[in-house]
Kinemage of the C-alpha trace (Angstrom):
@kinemage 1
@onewidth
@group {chain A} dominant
@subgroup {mainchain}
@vectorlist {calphas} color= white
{ca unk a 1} P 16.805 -24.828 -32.254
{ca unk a 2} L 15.236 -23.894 -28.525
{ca unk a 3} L 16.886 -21.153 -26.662
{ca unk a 4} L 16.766 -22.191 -23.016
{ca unk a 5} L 15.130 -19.675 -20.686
{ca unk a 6} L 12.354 -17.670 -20.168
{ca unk a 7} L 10.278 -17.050 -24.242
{ca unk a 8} L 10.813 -13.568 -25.261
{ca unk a 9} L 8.822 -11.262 -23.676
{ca unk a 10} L 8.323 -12.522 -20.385
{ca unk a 11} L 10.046 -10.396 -18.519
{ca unk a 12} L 8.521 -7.421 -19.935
{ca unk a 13} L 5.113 -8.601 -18.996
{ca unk a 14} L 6.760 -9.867 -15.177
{ca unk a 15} L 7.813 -5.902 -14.714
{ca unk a 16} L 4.125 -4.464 -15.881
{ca unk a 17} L 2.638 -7.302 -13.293
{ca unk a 18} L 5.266 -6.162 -10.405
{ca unk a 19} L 4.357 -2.022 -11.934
{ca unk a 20} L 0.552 -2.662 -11.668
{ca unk a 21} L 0.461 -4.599 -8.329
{ca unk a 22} L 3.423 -1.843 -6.173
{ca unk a 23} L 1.091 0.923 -8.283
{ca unk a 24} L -2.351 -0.082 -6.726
{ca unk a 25} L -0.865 -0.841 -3.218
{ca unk a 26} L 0.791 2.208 -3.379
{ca unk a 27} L -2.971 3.848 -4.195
{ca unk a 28} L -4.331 1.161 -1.470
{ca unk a 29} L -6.158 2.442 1.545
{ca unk a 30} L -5.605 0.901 4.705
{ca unk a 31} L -9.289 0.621 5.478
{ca unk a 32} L -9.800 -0.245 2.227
{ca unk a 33} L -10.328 -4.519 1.206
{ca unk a 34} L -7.262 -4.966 -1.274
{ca unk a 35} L -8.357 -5.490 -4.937
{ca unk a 36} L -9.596 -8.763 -6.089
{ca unk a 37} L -6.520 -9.403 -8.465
{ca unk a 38} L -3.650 -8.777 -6.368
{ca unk a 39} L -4.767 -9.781 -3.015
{ca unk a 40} L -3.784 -13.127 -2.540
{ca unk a 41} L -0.409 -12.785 -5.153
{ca unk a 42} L 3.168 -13.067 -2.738
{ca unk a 43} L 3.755 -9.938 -4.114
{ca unk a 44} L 0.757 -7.975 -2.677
{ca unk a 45} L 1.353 -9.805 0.586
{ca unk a 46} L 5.136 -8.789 0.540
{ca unk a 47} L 4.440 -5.240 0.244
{ca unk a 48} L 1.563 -5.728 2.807
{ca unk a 49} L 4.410 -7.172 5.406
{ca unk a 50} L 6.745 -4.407 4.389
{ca unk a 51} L 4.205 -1.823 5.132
{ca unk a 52} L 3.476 -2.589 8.580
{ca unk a 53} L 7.153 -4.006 9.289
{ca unk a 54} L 9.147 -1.358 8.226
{ca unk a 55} L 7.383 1.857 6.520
{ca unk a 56} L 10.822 2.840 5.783
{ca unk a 57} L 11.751 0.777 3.974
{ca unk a 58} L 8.387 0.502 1.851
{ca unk a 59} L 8.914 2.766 -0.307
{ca unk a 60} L 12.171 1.874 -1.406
{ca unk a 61} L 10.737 -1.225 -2.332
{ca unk a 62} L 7.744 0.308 -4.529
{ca unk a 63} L 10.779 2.684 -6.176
{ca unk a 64} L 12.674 -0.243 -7.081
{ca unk a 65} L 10.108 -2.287 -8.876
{ca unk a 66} L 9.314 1.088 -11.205
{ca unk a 67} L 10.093 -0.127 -14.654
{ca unk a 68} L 13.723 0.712 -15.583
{ca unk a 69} L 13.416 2.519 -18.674
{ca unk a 70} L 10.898 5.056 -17.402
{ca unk a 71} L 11.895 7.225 -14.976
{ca unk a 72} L 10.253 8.509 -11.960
{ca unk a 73} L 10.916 12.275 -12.939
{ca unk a 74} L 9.750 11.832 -16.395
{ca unk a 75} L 6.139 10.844 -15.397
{ca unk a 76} L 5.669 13.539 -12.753
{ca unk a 77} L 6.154 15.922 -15.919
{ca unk a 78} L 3.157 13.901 -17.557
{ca unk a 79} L 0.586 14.453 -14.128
{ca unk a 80} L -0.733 17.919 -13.238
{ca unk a 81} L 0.191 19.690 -10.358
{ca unk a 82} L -3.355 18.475 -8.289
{ca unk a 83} L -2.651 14.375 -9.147
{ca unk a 84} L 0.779 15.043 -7.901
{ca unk a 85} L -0.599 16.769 -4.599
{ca unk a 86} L -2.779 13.771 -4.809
{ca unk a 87} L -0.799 10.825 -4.828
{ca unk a 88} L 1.431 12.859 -2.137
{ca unk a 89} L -1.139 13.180 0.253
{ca unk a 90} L -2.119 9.455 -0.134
{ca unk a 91} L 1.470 8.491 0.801
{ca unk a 92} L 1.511 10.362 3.740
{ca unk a 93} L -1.638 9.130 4.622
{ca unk a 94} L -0.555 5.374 4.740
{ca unk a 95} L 2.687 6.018 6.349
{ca unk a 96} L 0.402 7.965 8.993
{ca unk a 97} L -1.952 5.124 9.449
{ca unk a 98} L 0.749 2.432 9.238
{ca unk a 99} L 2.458 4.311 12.280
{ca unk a 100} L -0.892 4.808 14.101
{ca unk a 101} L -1.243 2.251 17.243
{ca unk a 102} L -4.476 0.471 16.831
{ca unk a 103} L -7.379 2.030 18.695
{ca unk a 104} L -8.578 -0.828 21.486
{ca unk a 105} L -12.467 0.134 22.499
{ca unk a 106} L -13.838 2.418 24.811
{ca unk a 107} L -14.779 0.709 27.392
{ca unk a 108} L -17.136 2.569 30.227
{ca unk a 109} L -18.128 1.078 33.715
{ca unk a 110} L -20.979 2.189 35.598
{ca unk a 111} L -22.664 1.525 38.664
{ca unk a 112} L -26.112 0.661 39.732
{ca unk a 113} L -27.188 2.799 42.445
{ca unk a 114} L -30.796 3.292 43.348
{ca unk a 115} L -32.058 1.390 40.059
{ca unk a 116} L -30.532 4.089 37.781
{ca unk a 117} L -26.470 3.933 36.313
{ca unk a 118} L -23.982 6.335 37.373
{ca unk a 119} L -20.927 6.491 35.572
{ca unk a 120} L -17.800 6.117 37.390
C-alpha cells in the first residue's frame, strides 16, 4: 500500500540543500560571482533579496534554516578559536558592505586654457 506524501527521506535531503545553500551565502563575498550551483535556485536569490533588503533580518533567516537537531553552540565547540574569528569577521564584512552606499565615479572637469588642461 502507498503512503501519500513526500518518500522517506526527502526532507532530510531538502534541509542539507537549504544547510549547504544559507552555508555558502553566508561564506559569499559580495564582490564575489555566486557559485555555479546555487545561483540561479529561489533560495539563493531569496537570501540575496534579504541581504540587501533588510540585513537584519538576514541572519535570522540563515539561523532558522540550520538543521534542527544540531545546534549552533555544539558546532562552535567543533571549530578552533581562528575559524570562529574567521567566519565572524566575514559576517561583519557583508553586513558592512551590504550597508555601504554604492560608490558612483569620480568624475573630474577640466579646462582648456592655452592648449594645456587645468583642473577646476
Amino acid at each position: 500500500m502507498l503512503k501519500p506524501g513526500r518518500p522517506k527521506g526527502a526532507r532530510n535531503k531538502l534541509d542539507a540543500f537549504a544547510y549547504e545553500v544559507a552555508l555558502a551565502h553566508a561564506r559569499h563575498k559580495i564582490s564575489d560571482p555566486p557559485p555555479p550551483e546555487y545561483e540561479h535556485t529561489s533560495l539563493w536569490c531569496a537570501l540575496e533579496f534579504t541581504f540587501k533588503e533588510s540585513p537584519q533580518d538576514y541572519a535570522r533567516q540563515i539561523i532558522s534554516m540550520l538543521p534542527k537537531q544540531v545546534s549552533f553552540e555544539s558546532s562552535l565547540h567543533s571549530m578552533e578559536e581562528d575559524e570562529i574569528d574567521n567566519l565572524l569577521t566575514q559576517l561583519k564584512e557583508r553586513a558592512l558592505e551590504a550597508k555601504a552606499p554604492a560608490l558612483s565615479p569620480l568624475l573630474l572637469e577640466s579646462k582648456v586654457i592655452n592648449g594645456s588642461h587645468r583642473p577646476e
